[in-house]
C-alpha positions in Angstrom: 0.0 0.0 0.0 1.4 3.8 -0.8 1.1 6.6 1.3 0.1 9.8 -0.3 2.5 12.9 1.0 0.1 15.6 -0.8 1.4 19.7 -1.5 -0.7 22.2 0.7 -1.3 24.5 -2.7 -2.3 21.5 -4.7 -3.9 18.4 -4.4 -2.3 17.1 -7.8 1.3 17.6 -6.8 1.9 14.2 -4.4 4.3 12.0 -3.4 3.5 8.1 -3.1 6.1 5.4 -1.6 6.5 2.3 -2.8 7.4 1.0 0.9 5.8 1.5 3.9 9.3 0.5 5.4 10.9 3.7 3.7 10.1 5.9 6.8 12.1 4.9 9.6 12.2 5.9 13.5 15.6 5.2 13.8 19.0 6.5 11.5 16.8 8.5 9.0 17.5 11.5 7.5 14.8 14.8 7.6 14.6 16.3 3.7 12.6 19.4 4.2 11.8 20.5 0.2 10.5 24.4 -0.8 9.0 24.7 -3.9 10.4 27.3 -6.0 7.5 27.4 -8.2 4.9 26.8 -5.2 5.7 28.9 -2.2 3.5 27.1 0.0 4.5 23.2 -1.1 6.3 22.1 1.4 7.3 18.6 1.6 9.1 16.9 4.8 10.5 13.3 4.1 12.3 10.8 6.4 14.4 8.4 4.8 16.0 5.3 6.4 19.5 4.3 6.3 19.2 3.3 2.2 19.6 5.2 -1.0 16.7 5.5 -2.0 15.6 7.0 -5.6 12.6 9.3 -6.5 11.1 9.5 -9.8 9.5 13.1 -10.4 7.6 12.9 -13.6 6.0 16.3 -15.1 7.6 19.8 -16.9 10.6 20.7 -17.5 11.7 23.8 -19.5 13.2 27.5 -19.8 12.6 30.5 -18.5 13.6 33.2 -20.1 13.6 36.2 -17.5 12.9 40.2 -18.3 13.5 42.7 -15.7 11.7 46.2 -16.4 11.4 49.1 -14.5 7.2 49.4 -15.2 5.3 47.2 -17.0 3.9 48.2 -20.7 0.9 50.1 -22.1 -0.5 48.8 -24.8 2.0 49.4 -28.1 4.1 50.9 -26.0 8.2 49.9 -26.1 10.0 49.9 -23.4 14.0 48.5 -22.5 14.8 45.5 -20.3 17.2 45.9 -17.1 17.8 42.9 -17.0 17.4 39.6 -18.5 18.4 36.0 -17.5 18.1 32.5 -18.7 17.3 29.6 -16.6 15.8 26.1 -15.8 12.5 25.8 -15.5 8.9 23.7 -14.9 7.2 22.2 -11.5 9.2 19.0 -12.0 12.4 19.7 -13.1 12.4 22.4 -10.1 11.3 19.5 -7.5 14.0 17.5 -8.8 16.9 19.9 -9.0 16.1 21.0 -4.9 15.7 17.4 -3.9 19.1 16.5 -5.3 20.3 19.9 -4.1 19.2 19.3 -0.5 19.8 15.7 -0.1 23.5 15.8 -0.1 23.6 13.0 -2.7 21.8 10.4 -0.3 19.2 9.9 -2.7 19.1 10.1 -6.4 16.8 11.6 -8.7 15.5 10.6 -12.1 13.3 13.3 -14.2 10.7 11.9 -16.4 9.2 14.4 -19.0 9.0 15.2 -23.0 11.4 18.0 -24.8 11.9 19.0 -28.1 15.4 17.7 -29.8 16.0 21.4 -29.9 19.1 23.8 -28.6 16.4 24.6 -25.6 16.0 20.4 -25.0 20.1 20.1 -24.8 20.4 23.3 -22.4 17.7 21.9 -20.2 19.0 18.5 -20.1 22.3 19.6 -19.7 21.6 22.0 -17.1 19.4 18.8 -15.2 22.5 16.6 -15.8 25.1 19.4 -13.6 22.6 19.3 -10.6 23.6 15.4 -10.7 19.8 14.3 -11.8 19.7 11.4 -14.2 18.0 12.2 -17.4 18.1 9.1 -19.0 14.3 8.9 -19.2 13.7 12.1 -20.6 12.4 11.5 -24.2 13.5 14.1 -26.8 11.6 13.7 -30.1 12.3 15.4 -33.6 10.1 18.1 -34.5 8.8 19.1 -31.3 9.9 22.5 -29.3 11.2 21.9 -25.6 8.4 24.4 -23.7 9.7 27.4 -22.4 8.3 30.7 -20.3 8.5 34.7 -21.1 8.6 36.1 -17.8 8.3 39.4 -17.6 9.4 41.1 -13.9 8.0 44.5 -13.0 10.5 46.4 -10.5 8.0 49.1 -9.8 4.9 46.7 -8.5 7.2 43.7 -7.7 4.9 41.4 -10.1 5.7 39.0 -12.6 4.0 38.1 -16.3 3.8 34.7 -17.4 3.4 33.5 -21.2 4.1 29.8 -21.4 4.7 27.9 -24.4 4.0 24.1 -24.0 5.6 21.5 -25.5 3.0 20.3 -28.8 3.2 16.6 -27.5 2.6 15.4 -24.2 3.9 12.0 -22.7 1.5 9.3 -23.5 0.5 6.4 -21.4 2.4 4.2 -24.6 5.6 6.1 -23.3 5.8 4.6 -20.3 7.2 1.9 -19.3 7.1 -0.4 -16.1 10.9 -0.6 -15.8 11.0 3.0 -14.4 9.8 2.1 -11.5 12.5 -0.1 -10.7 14.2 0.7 -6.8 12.3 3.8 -6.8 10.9 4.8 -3.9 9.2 7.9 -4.3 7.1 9.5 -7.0 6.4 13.3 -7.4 3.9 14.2 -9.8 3.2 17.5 -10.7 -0.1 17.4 -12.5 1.4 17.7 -16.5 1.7 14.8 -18.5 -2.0 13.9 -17.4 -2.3 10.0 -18.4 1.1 9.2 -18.2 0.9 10.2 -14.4 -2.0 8.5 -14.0 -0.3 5.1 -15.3 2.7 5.9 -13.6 0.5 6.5 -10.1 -1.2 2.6 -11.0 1.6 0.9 -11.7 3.5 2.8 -8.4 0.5 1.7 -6.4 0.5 -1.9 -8.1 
């Protein structure tokens, strides 16, 4: 039987373990997670004296960052302050603070669908530095890896959002039992709809 660890801002992002002999009382190890993309998800594991692995399965993709000092009128052009480009997507940010925090005692494998583009090599490749295997990550010809315009005001201390998804989602054909293997923990975000929902069946199996 799994236990469901569930995120306070949404009921879709959950954790289920594939052992209820995962959470010890003795020699464990407290993981206290902070979403970056959800400020009030806040996930505390316990992990016995093992290695364990966690499959998070959901988005990965870029965000491309615009600083300005006010946001536009309408037809109106204005000059960025500043503009960065980095990692982004509920997943691929659980996974890169989970490796991050856990001091290599667990590992982490990212599940999700990119583009064979130059955005799908910067976002594996960025995955890859944080130490989080990417070996499940399907990259298919013809597609473009989903990325983010954000635009940041300075005056009101707001941001913008225009995401562009990726034109294919991860089907329930992609998945395959076998990813499941020696994993302990599953994070879903709530993207990739009905590959979650095979991945939660077979986890709960």
């Amino acid at each position: 039987m799994i236990s469901f660890i569930t995120s306070t801002s949404i009921s879709t992002n959950r954790i289920f373990h594939r052992s209820n002999d995962l959470f010890s009382n003795s020699q464990r190890n407290s993981l206290r997670f902070r979403s970056q993309t959800r400020q009030n998800a806040v996930l505390f594991m316990t992990m016995n004296g093992n290695t364990p692995r966690v499959l998070c399965l959901g988005s990965a993709g870029i965000d491309m960052l615009a600083r300005v000092d006010q946001y536009p009128s309408p037809d109106q052009k204005i000059r960025t302050t500043q503009v960065d480009y980095m990692g982004g997507g509920n997943a691929a940010n659980t996974a890169s603070c989970l490796q991050r925090l856990s001091s290599d005692s667990i590992q982490v494998v990212l599940v999700t669908k990119l583009g064979n583009d130059a955005n799908g090599i910067r976002i594996c490749s960025e995955l890859e530095c944080e130490g989080i295997d990417t070996s499940l990550i399907i990259k298919k010809d013809g597609l473009n890896s989903p990325f983010t315009y954000v635009i940041v005001d300075s005056l009101t201390r707001t941001r913008t959002c225009i995401h562009t998804p990726i034109e294919e989602e991860l089907s329930e054909e992609d998945v395959h039992e076998s990813w499941l293997d020696n994993v302990q923990l599953v994070h879903l975000d709530g993207r990739h709809t009905l590959a979650a929902i095979k991945v939660a069946k077979l986890a709960n199996a």
